[in-house]
C-alpha positions as CSV (number, residue, x, y, z in Angstrom):
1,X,-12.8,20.0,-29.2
2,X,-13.6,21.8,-25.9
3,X,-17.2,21.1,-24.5
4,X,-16.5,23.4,-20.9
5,X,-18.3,26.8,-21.6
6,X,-17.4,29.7,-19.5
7,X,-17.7,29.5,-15.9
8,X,-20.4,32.3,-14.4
9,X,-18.3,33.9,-11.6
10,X,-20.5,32.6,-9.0
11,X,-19.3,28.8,-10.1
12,X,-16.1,30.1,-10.2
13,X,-16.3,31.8,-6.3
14,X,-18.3,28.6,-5.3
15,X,-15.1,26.0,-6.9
16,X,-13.0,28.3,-4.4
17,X,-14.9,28.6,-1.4
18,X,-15.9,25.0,-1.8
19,X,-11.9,23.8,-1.6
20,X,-11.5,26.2,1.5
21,X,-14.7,24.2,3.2
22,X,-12.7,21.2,2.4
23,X,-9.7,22.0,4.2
24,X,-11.9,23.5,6.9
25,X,-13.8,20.3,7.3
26,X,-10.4,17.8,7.3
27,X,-8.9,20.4,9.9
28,X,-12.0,20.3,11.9
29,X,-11.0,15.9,11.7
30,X,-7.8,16.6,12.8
31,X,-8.7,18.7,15.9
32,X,-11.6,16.4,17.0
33,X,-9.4,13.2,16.4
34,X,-6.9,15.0,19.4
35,X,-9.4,16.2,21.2
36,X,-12.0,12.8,21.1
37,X,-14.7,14.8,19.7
38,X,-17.7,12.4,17.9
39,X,-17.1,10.9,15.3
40,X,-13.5,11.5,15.2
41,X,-13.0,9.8,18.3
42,X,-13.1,6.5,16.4
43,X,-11.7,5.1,13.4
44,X,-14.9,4.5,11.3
45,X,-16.0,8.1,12.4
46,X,-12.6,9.5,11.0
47,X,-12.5,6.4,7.8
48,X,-16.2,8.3,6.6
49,X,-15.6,11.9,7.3
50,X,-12.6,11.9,5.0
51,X,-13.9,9.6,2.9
52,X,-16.6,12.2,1.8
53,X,-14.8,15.1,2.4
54,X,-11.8,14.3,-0.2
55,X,-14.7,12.7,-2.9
56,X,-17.7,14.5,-2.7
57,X,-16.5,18.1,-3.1
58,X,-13.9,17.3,-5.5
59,X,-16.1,15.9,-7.7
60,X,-18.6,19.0,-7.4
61,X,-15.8,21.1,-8.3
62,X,-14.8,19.5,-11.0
63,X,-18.3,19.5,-12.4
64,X,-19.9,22.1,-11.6
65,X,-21.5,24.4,-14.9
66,X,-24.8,25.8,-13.2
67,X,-25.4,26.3,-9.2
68,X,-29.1,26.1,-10.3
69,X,-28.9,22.9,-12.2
70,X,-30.9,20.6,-10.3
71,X,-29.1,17.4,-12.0
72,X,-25.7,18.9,-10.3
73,X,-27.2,18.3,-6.9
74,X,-29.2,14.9,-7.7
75,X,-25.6,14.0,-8.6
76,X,-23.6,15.5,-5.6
77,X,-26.6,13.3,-3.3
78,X,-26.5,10.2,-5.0
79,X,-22.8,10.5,-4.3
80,X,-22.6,11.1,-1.1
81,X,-25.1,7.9,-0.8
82,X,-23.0,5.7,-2.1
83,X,-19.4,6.9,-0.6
84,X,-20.8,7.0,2.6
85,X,-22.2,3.7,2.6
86,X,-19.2,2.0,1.0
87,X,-16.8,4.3,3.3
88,X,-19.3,2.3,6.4
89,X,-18.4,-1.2,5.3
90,X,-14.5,-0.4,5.0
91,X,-14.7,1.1,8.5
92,X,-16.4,-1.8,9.7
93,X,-13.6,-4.4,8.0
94,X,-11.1,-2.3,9.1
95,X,-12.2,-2.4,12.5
96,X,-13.1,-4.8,15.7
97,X,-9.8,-5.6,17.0
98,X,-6.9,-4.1,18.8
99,X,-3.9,-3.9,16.7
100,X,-5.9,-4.6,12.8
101,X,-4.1,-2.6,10.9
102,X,-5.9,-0.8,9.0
103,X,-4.4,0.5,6.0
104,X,-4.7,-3.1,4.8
105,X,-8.2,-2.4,4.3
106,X,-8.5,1.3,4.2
107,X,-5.3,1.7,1.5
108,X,-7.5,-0.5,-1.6
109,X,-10.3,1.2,-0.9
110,X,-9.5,4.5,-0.9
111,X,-7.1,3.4,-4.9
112,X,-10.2,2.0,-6.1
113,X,-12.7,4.8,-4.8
114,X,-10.2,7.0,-6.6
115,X,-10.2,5.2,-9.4
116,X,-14.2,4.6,-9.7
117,X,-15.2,8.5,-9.2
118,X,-12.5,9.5,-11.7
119,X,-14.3,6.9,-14.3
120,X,-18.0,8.1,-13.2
121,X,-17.5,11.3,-13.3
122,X,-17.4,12.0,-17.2
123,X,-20.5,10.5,-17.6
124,X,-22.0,13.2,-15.0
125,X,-20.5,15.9,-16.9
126,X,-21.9,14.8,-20.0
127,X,-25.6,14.1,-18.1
128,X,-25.3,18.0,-17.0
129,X,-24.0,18.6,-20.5
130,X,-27.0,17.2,-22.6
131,X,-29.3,16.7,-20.1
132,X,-29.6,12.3,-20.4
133,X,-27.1,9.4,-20.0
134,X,-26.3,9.0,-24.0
135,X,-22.8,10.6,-23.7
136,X,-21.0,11.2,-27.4
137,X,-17.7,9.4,-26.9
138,X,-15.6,12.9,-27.8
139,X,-17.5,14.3,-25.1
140,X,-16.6,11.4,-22.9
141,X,-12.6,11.2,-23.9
142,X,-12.5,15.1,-23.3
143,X,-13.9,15.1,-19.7
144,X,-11.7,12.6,-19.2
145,X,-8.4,14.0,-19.9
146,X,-9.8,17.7,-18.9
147,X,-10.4,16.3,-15.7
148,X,-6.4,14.1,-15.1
149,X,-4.6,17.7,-16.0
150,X,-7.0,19.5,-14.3
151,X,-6.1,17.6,-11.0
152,X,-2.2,17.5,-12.0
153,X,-2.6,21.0,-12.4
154,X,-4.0,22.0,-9.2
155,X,-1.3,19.7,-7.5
156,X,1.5,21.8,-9.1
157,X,0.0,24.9,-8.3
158,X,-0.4,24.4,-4.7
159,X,3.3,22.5,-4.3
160,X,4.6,25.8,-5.9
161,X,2.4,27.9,-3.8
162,X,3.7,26.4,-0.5
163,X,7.4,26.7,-2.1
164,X,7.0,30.5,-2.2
165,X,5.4,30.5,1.0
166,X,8.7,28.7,2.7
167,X,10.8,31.2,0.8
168,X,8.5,34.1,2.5
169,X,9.0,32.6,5.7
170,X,12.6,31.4,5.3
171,X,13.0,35.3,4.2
172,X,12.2,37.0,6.9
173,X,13.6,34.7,9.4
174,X,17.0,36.3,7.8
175,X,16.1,39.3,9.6
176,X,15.0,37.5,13.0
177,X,11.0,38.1,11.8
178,X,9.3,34.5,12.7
179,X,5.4,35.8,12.9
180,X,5.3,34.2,9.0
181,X,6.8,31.2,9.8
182,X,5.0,30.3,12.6
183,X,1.7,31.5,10.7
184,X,2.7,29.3,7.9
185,X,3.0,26.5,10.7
186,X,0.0,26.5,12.3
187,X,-2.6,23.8,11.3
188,X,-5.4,25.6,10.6
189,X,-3.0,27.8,7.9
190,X,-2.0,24.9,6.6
191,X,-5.4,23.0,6.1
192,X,-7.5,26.4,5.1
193,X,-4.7,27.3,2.7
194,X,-3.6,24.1,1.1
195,X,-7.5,24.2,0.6
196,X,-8.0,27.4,-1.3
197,X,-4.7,26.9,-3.7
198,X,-6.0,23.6,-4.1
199,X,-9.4,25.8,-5.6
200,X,-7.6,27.9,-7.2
201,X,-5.5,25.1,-9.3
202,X,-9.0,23.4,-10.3
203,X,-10.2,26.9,-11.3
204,X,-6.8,27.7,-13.6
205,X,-7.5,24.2,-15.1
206,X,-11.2,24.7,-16.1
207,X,-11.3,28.2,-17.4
208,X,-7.7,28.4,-18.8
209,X,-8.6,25.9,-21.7
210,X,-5.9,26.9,-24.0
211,X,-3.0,26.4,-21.6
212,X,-4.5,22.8,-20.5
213,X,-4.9,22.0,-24.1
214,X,-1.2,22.5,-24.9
215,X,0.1,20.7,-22.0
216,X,-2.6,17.8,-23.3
217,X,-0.7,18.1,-26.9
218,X,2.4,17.7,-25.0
219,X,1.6,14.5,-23.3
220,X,0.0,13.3,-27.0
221,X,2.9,13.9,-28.4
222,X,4.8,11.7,-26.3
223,X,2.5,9.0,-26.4
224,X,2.3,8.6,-30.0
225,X,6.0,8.8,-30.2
226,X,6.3,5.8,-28.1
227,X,3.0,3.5,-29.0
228,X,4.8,1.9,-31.8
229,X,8.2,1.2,-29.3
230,X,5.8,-0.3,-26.7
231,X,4.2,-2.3,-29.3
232,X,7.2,-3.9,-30.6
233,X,8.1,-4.5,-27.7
234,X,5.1,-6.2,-26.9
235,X,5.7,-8.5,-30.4
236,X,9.1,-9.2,-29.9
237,X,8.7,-10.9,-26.3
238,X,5.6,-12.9,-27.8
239,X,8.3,-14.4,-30.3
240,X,11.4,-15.2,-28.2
241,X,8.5,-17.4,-25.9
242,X,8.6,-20.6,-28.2
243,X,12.7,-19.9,-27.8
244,X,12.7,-19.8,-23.9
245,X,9.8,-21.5,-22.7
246,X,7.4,-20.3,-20.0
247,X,9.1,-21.7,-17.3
248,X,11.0,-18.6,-16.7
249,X,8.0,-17.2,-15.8
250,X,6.8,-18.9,-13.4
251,X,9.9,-18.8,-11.3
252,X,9.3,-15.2,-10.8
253,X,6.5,-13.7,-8.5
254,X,6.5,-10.6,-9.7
255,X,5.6,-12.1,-13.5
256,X,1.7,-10.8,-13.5
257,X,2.2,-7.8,-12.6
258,X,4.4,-6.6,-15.1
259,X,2.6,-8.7,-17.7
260,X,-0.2,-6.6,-16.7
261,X,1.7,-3.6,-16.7
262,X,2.7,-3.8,-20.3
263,X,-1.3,-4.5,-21.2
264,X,-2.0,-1.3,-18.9
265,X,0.4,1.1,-20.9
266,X,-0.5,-0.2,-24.2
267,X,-4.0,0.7,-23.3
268,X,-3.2,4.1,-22.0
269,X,-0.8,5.0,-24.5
270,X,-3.5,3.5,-27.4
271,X,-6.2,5.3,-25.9
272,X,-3.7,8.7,-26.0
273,X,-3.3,8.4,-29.2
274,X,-6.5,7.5,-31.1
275,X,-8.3,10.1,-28.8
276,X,-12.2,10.6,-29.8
277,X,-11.5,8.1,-33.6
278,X,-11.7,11.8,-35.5
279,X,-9.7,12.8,-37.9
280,X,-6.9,10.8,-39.8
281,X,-4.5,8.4,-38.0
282,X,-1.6,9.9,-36.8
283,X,0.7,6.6,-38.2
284,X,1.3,5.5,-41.8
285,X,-0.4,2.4,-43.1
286,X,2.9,0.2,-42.3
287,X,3.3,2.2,-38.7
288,X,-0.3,1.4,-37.9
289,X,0.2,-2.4,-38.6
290,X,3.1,-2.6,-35.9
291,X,-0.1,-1.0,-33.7
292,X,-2.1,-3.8,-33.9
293,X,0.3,-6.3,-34.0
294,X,0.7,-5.1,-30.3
295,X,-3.0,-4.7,-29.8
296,X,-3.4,-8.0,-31.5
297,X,-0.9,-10.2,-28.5
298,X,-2.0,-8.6,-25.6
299,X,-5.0,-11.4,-25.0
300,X,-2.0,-13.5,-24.7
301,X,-0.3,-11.2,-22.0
302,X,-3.9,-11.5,-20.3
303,X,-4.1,-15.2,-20.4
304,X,-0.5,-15.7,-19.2
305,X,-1.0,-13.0,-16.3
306,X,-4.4,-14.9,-15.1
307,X,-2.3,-18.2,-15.6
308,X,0.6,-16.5,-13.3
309,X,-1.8,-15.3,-10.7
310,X,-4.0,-18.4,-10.5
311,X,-0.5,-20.9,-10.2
312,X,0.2,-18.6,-6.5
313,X,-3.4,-18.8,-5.7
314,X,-3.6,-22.5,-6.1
315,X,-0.7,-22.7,-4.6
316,X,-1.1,-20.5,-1.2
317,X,-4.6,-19.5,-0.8
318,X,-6.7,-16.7,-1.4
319,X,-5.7,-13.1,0.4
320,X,-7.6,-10.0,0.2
321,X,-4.8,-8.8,-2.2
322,X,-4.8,-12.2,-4.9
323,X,-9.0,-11.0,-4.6
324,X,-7.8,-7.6,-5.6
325,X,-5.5,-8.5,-8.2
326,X,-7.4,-11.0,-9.7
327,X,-10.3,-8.1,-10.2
328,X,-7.5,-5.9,-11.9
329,X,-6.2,-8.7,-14.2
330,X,-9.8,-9.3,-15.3
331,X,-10.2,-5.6,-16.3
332,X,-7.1,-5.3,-18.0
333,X,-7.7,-9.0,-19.8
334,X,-11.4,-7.8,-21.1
335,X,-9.6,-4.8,-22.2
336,X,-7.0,-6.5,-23.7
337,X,-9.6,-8.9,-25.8
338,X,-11.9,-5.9,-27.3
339,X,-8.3,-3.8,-28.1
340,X,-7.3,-7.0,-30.0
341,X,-11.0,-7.0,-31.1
342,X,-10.4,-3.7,-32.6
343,X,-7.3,-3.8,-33.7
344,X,-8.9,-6.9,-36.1
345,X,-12.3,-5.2,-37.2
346,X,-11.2,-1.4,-37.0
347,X,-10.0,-1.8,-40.8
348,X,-11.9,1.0,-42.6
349,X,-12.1,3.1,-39.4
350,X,-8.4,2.6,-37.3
351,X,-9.7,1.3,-34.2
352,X,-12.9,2.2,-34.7
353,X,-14.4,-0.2,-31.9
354,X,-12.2,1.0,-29.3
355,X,-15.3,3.4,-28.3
356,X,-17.5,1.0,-27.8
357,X,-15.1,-1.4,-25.5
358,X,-14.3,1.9,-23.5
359,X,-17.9,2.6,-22.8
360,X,-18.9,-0.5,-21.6
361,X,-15.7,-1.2,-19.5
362,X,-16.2,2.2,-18.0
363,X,-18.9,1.1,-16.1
364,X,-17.8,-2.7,-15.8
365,X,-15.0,-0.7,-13.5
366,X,-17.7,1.1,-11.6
367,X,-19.6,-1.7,-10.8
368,X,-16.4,-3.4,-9.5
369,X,-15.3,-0.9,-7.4
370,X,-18.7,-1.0,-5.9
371,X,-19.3,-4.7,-5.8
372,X,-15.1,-5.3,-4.2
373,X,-16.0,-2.2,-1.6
374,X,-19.6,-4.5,-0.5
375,X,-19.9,-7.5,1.2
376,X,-20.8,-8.9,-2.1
377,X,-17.1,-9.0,-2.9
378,X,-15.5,-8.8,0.1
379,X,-11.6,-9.5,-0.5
380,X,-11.0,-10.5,3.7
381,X,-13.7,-12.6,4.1
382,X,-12.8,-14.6,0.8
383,X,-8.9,-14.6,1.9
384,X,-9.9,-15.6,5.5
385,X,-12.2,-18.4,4.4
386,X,-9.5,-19.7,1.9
387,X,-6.8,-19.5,4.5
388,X,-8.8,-21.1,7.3
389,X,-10.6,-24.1,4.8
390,X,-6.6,-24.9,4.0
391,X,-5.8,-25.4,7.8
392,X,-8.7,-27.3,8.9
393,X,-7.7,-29.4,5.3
394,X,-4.4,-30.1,5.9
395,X,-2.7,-27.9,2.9
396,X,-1.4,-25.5,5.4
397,X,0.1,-27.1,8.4
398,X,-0.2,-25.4,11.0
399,X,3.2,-24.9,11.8
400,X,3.4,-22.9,8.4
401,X,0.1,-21.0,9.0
402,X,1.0,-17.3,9.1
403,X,-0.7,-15.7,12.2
404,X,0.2,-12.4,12.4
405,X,-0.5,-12.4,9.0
406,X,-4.8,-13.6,10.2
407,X,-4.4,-11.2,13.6
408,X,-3.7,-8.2,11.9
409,X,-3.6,-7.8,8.5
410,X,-6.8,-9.6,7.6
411,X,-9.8,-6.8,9.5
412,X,-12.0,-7.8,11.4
413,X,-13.1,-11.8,10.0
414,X,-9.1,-12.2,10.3
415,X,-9.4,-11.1,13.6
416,X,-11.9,-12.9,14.9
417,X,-10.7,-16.2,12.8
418,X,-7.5,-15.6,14.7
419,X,-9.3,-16.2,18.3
420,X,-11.4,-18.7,17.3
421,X,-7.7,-20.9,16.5
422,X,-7.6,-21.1,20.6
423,X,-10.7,-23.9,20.0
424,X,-8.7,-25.8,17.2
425,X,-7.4,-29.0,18.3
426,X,-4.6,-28.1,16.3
427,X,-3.8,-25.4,18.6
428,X,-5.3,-26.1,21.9
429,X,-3.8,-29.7,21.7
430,X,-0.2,-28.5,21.4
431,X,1.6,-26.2,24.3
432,X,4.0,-24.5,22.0
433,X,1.3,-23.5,19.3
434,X,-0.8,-22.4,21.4
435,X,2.0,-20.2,23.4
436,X,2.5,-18.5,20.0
437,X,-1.1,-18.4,19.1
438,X,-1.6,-16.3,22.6
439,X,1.5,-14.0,22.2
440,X,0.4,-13.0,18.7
441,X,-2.9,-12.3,20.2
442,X,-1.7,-10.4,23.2
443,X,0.8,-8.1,20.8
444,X,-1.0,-5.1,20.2
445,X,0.7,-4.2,16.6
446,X,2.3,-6.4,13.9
447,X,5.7,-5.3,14.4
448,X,6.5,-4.7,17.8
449,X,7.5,-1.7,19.3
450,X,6.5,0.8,22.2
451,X,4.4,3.2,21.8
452,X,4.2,6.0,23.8
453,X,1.6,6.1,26.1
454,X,0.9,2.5,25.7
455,X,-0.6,1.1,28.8
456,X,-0.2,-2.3,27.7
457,X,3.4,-2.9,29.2
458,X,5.7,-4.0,31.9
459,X,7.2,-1.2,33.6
460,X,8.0,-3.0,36.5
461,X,11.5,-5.5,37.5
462,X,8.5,-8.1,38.6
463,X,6.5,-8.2,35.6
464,X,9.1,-8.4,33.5
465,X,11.0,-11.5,35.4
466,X,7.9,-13.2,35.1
467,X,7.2,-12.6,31.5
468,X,10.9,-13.1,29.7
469,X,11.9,-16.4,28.8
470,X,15.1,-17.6,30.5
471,X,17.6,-20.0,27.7
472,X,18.7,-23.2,29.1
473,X,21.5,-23.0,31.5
474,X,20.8,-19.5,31.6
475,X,21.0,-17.4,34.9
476,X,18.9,-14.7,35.7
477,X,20.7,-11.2,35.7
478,X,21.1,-9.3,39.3
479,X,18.2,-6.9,40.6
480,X,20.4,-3.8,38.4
481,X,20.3,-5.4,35.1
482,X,15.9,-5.8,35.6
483,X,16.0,-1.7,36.6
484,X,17.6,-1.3,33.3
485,X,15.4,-3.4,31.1
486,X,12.5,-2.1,32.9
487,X,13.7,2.3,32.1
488,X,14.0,1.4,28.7
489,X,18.4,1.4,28.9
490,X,18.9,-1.6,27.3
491,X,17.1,-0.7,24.3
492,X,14.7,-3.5,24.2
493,X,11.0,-2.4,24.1
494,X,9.6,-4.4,22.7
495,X,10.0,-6.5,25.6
496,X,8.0,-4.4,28.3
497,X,4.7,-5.6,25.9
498,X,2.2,-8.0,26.7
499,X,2.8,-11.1,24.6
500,X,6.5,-9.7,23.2
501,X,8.7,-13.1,22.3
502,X,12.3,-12.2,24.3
503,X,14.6,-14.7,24.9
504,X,17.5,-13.6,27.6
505,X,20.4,-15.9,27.3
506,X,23.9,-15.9,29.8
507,X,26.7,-17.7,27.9
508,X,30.0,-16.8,28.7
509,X,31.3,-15.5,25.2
510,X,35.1,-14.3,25.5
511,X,36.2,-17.4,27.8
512,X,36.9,-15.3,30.7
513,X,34.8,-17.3,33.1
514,X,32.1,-14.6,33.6
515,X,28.5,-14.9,31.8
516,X,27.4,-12.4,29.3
517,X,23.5,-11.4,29.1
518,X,22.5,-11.7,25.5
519,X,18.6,-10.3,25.6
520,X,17.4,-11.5,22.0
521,X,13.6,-10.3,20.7
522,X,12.1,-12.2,18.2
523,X,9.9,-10.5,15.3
524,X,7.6,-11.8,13.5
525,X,8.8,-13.0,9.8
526,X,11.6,-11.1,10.3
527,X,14.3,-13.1,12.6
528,X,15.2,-10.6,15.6
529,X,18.3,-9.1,17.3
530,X,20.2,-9.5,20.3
531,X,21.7,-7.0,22.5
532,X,24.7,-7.4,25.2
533,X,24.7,-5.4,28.1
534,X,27.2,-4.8,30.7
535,X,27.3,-2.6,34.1
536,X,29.4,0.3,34.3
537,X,32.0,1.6,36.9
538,X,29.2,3.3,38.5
539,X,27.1,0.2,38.6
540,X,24.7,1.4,36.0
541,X,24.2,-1.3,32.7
542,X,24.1,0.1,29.5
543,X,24.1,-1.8,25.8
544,X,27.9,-2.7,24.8
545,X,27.4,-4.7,21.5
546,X,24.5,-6.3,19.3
547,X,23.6,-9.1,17.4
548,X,21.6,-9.3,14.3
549,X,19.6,-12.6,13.7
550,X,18.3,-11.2,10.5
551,X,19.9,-13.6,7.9
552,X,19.6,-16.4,9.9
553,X,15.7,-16.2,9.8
554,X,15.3,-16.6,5.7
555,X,13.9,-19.7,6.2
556,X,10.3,-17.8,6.5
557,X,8.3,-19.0,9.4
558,X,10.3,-22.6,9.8
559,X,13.3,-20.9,10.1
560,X,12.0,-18.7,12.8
561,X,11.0,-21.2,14.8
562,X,14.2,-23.2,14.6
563,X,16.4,-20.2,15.3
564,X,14.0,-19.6,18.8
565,X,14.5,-23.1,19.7
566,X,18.3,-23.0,19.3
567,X,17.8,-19.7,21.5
568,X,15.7,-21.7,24.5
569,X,17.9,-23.9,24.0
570,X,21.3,-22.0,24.7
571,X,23.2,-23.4,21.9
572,X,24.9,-20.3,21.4
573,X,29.0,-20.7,20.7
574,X,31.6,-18.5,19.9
575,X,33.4,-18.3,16.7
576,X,36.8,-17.3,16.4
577,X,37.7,-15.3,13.8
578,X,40.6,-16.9,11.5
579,X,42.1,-13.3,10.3
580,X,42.5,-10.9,13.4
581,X,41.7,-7.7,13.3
582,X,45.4,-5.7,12.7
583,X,46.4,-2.1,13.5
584,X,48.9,-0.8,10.6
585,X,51.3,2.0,12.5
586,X,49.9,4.0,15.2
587,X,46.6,3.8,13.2
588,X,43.3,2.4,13.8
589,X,42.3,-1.0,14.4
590,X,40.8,-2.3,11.3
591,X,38.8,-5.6,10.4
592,X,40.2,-8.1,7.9
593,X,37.2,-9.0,5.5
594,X,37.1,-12.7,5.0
595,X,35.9,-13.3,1.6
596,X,36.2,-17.3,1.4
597,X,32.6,-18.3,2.9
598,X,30.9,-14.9,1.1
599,X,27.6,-16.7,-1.3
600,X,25.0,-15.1,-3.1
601,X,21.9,-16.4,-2.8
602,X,18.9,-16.2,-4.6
603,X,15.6,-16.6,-2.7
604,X,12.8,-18.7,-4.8
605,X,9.6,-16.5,-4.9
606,X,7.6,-19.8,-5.9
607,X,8.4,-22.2,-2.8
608,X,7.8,-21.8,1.0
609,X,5.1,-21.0,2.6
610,X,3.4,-18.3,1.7
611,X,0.0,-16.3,2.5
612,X,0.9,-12.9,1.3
613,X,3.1,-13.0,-1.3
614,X,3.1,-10.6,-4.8
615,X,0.9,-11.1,-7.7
């Protein structure tokens, strides 16, 4: 069935125009964020504008049947209400400390924002439909899918519209023209027309019902093609468990999510295929029994997944993402239950119940994307807490606890929990802690790396002898070799930061009597490199070889720390090759490959420390 009625052609004008004012408004963000205009001049400013500006007309355009409807704009209110509010709170987590990287905040919100207006709005549709909240569930499942091709639609439509656009520009650039390709440059073109195909696509999708339905019986057609696979499937692992035991699963980190992946697809692909419940089953009796047997051992699934996700969180802690995940494994577990619910009643109607688990998990998933996006459920203060209660506890030690991971991935409370380590006897009581507590602090991003226009640096030979760390038995470089660091030649930036970790070292490597300097910048979690530097004929010292520490770090944060004490310590030797390198004719040199010492080996996801690992 098709419940959109024709669009009057001011709806239709208003779905355009409304798409243009979109792009308008995002490049109006882009502009003020350059220029420092309010609100764009700071990140909450820029974190709400977009927010609403992506939501709130999309979902007008989507549903819009009347402009005089007056439920149309109680709804287009109420929503901005609500995204606004929630879009404050994830500014305000995502804020209140130099170097908090944001899209560790801003990145679940936006996917579950996403995911609850796409869930709301079929109830809307139906409310400006019939005129009241009792949505019939045909009316429900066809908004629904209506609404996915409608958006996959429009975002085919405008990549192909660009694609004729570049062939346009690319065209006339044959013939030395460039007007259209510099046009087709410009922001402003680019926002204002990405905009209006954007419209247009949403417009093709609602009033060319005929061509969305047969790309919808496509995609049905598939699906029910591949239920019954994906339900044997589904059996088939449930029986070889009792023959391998569910130890294999917990080795692996990555077990609950793709437990909850195969619950996720049989839902979707279930859902595809019974539709609105009408009409007959599209399987045979025995076909439909394979169905359920599926439906029937995905509790199981559920129950293992929570088990899988609850082993890491016993074992490492809470983290905004184990908060996240265990809010996704709950929704898929209570829709696992009433699908194995239905599968078990829905015997004179085929999954018969499945409407009624739908409707009410509909808005179970609204309510959790409201409550997770509210300090009522607020994923960094909950993985901050946990992480913090198991240092002053003694389950993390604090040479284990991970705090880059507290400084910037955790918002603002991780933040702030970060500086308040400076007071923990832990720290303040041992020199070497609390040097690393203060250079993790001081670094103004997670990674490293400068930035331009970063203020925060050394630019001068002074700083910069005060600030590097000199290895045992190391001497410091001549005046030339400081210049060098200092101009960025040596291709170490990360040194020229405040509370950068670089270790310069001056062993004498090739046994000729004459020190090399070995510069070596450690990274967090991720070992560090080391670069050799010698001066040319005309004085000048440029980067002549490298070292990677990368593999010598896999020992996680322990590892680090041994491999920069070895460094302080200058116990760096060299290592004599036991095949040369050979030269076959006039040729070039080539590298014999010693195979004898080559190991594989495999990393155990389940042991180490570990804040923020996978589900």
């Amino acid at each position: 069935m098709t419940v959109d009625t024709p669009l009057p052609r001011n709806e239709r004008a208003f779905i355009v125009l409304l798409a243009v004012l979109q792009g308008g408004l995002m490049f109006m963000a882009q502009k003020g964020d350059a220029a420092g205009w309010w609100p764009f001049d700071a990140l909450g400013g820029r974190v709400c504008w977009y927010t609403l500006v992506l939501s709130v007309p999309t979902m007008m355009a989507l549903s819009v049947r009347r402009l005089r409807d007056a439920r149309f704009w109680q709804h287009a209110i109420a929503t901005t209400v609500v995204v606004a509010a929630l879009a404050a709170w994830a500014a305000w987590n995502a804020t209140g400390g130099p170097g908090i990287r944001a899209s560790e905040v801003l990145a679940p919100f936006g996917v579950s924002m996403a995911i609850g207006l796409f869930v709301i709005l079929p109830w809307l549709q139906c409310r400006l439909a019939d005129g009241h909240w009792r949505a019939a569930y045909p009316a429900l499942v066809e908004h629904a899918w209506q609404n996915a091709l409608t958006l996959a639609l429009a975002a085919l439509f405008t990549a192909i519209c660009w694609a004729v656009l570049y062939l346009w520009a690319a065209l006339f650039a044959l013939v030395k023209i460039t007007f259209f390709r510099e046009l087709f440059r410009e922001d402003a073109f680019v926002y204002l027309a990405t905009g209006a195909m954007a419209g247009l696509g949403v417009l093709i999708g609602r009033t060319q019902a005929r061509a969305v339905q047969v790309a919808r019986q496509v995609l049905f057609a598939i699906f029910t093609g591949l239920l019954p696979l994906l339900a044997f499937i589904a059996v088939l692992f449930v029986v070889s468990l009792p023959f391998t035991g569910l130890a294999p699963l917990w080795e692996r980190a990555s077990a609950a999510t793709i437990l909850v992946s195969v619950v996720a697809l049989l839902v979707v692909f279930t859902n595809a295929v019974f539709q609105d419940g009408e009409g007959t089953p599209p399987y045979p009796a025995w076909l439909r029994r394979v169905v359920d047997a599926g439906l029937l051992v995905l509790p199981l699934y559920a129950v293992l997944a929570l088990y899988a996700l609850w082993l890491r969180i016993a074992q490492h802690g809470w983290t905004s993402a184990r908060v996240w995940a265990v809010l996704l494994v709950v929704v898929v577990a209570a829709h696992a239950f009433g699908y194995a619910f239905a599968a078990l009643r829905g015997r004179g109607h085929w999954l018969g119940p499945v409407r009624g688990v739908n409707r009410v998990m509909s808005w179970v998933v609204v309510a959790l994307v409201v409550l997770a996006n509210s300090p009522v459920i607020d994923g960094q203060r909950i993985g901050v807490a946990s992480q913090m209660q198991r240092l002053a506890d003694g389950r993390t030690a604090p040479d284990d606890f991970d705090l880059a991971w507290l400084r910037f991935d955790s918002g603002r409370r991780g933040y702030t929990a970060a500086l308040s380590l400076r007071d923990d006897p832990a720290f303040n009581g041992d020199p070497a802690r609390l040097a690393e507590l203060e250079r993790v602090l001081a670094r103004p991003s997670r990674w490293g790396g400068l930035e331009p226009g970063d203020d925060n640096s050394k630019r001068d030979a002074g700083a910069l002898r005060a600030g590097l760390q000199l290895a045992s038995n190391a001497v410091a470089p001549e005046d030339g070799w400081w210049q060098a660091l200092a101009t960025g030649r040596l291709g170490a930036e990360e040194c020229l930061r405040e509370g950068s970790d670089c270790i310069l070292l001056t062993p004498d490597l090739d046994g000729d009597g004459t020190r090399e300097t070995l510069l070596c910048v450690m990274r967090e979690d991720m070992g560090g490199d080391c670069t050799h530097a010698t001066p040319g004929a005309d004085g000048a010292w440029r980067v002549t070889g490298s070292l990677g520490l990368w593999q010598q770090a896999d020992g996680g944060r322990a590892g680090r720390r041994e491999l920069r004490a070895d460094l302080l310590a200058g116990r760096i030797a060299p290592q004599p090759r036991h095949w040369p390198d050979v030269r076959i004719g006039d040729g070039p040199v080539r590298e014999f490959h010693d195979t004898r010492n080559e190991a594989t080996v495999e990393a155990d996801a389940s042991t180490g420390p570990c804040i923020d690992c996978g589900l």
